[in-house]
N, C-alpha and C positions, 0 to 999 in steps of 0.2 A: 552601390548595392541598394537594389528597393525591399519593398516591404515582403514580398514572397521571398526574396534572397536572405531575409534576415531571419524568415519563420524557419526555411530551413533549417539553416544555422541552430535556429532554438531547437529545430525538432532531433537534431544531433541526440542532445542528450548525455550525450558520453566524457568519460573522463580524457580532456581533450588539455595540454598543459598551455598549446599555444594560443585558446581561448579563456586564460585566466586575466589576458592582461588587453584590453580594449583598445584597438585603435583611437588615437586622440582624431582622426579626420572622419571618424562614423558620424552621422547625423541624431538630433537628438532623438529620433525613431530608430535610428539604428543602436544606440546605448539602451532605449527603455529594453527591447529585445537582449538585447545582450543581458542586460540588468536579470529580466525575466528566468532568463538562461541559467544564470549564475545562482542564483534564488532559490530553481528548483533544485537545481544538483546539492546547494546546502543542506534545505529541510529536509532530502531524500535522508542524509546523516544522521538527523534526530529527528525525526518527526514522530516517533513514538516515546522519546526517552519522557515527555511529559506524561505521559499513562503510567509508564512505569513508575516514575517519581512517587506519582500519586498512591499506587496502592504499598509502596515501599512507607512513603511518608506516614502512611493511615493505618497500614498495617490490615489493609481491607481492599478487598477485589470485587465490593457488591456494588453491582451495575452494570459489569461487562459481563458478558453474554460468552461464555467459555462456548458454543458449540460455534458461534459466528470466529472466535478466533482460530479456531480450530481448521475450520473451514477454510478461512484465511491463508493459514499456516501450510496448509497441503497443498492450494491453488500455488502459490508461491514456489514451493517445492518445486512440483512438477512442471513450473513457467522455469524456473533455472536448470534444473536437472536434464530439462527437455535440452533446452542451445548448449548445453554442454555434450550432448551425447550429441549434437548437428552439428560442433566443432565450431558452430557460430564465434567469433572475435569476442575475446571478453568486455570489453568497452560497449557490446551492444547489450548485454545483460548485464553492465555492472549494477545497475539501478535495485533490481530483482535482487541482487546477492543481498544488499544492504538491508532490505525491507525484508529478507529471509532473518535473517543476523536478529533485528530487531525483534523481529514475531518470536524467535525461540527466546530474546532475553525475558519478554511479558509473559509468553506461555508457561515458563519457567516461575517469575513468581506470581503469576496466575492461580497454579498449581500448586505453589508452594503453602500461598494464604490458606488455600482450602484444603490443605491437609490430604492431595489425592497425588503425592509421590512417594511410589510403594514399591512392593512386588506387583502390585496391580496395573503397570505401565510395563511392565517387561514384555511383555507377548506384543500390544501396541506398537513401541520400541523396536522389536524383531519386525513386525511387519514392515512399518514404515522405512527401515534400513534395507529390508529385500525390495521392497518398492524404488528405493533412492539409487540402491546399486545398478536394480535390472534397467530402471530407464537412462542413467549415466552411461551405459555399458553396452546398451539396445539390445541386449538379449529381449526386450520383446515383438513381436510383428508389429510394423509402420504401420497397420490399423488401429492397433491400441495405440501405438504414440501418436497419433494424430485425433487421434477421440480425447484421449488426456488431456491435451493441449487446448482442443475445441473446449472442452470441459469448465477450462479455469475463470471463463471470462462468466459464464450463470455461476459459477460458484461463489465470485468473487462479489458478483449482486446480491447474493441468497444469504452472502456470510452481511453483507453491511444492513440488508433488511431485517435479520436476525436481530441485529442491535438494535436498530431502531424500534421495533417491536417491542423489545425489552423494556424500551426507555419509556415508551408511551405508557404499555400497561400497568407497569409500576408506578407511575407519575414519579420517578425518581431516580438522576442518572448516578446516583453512588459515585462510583471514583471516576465513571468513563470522563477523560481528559475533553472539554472543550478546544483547548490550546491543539493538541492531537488533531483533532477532527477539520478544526478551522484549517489547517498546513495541510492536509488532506482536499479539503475542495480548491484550492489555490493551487494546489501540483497540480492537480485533476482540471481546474479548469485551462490552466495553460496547456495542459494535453490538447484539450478538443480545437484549440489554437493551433497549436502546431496541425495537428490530422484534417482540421478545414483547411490551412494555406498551403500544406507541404504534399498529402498524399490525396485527401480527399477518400481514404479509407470509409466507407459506410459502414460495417460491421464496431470498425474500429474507433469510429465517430459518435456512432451510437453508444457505444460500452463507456468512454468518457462522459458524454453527456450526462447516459444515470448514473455514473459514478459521481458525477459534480452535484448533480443533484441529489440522491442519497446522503451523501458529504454534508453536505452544506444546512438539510435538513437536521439529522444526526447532531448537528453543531448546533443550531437553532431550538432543539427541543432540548440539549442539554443545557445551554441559557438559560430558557425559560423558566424549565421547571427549577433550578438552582434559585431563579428569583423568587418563585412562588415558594419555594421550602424557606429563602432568608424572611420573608413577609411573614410566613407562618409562625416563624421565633421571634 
């Protein structure tokens, strides 16, 4: 097996049980990939439980950017909602569910710290559940689900530039998780891995790429200024 044989394999992705346990005759190129492999499908589990920890532990959700998670939160949707209503193989969206799962438990005490779970989320609530049904269900025209779709990938830049924005202008990342973000360009860069050796995808290359960079920014300015705020005390 070479080196394009084993990016495939990584670019799988999926919950796969016969790739839990690695050939002992792989080479040690063929284990780092595997290794790789096994890495991302973990932190896909918790990569946000550290945000959460954080404004659980603090009791404080200043620093995250509610309309970037938000953002977040919808792109998601509408990436799972979509391969469910195209009957796509669950193993190829498992990924998507979990990172769904996640974004509702933050957005939840998000929401909670700030005191904006009310009657004032019910109409919200109704929409986004007629939204979640009609595209599950395709009661809409294959032009909207294919615009929705198109949609998620500027969304998914616009929701992580939001944060970022947040962080610089405040010179202060409040609770936004480092730990978070740092597992976020490390998934994200082994994405543009797999999509340079496996498909060569350019739309799809590209969305990795500023997602790694974004990521990895995002992480580096919450660093920073955490150092500069301990310097300041």
């Amino acid at each position: 097996m070479g080196l394009v044989d084993s990016l495939k394999m990584l670019g799988k992705l999926s919950f796969d049980t016969s790739m839990l346990l690695a050939p002992t005759t792989w080479s040690a190129e063929e284990q780092l990939w595997f290794f790789l492999n096994v890495t991302v499908f973990a932190l896909t589990l918790v990569y946000k439980m550290p945000q959460v920890c954080n404004v659980v532990t603090n009791r404080s959700s200043v620093g995250i950017s509610l309309p970037s998670l938000l953002l977040e939160f919808v792109s998601y949707s509408i990436e799972m909602t979509y391969q469910v209503a195209m009957a796509y193989p669950f193993e190829t969206y498992f990924e998507i569910c979990l990172m769904w799962a996640q974004d509702v438990i933050l957005l939840y005490v998000v929401l909670e710290d700030r005191e904006l779970i009310g009657r004032q989320l019910i109409l919200p609530l109704l929409v986004f559940s007629l939204g979640f049904v009609s595209i599950t269900n395709r009661w809409l025209p294959d032009i909207i689900m294919y615009s929705l779709i198109l949609s998620t990938t500027p969304g998914l830049v616009v929701s992580k530039s939001a944060q970022l924005l947040k962080i610089i202008r405040s010179g202060d990342p409040g609770m936004v998780s480092s730990l978070t973000w740092g597992m976020l360009t490390y998934m994200a860069g082994v994405r543009v891995l797999t999509t340079f050796f496996v498909t060569m995808d350019i739309p799809m290359l590209l969305n990795n790429l500023s997602a790694t960079i974004l990521n990895a920014t995002i992480t580096v300015s919450v660093i920073y200024y955490n150092i500069l705020k301990q310097r300041d005390n």
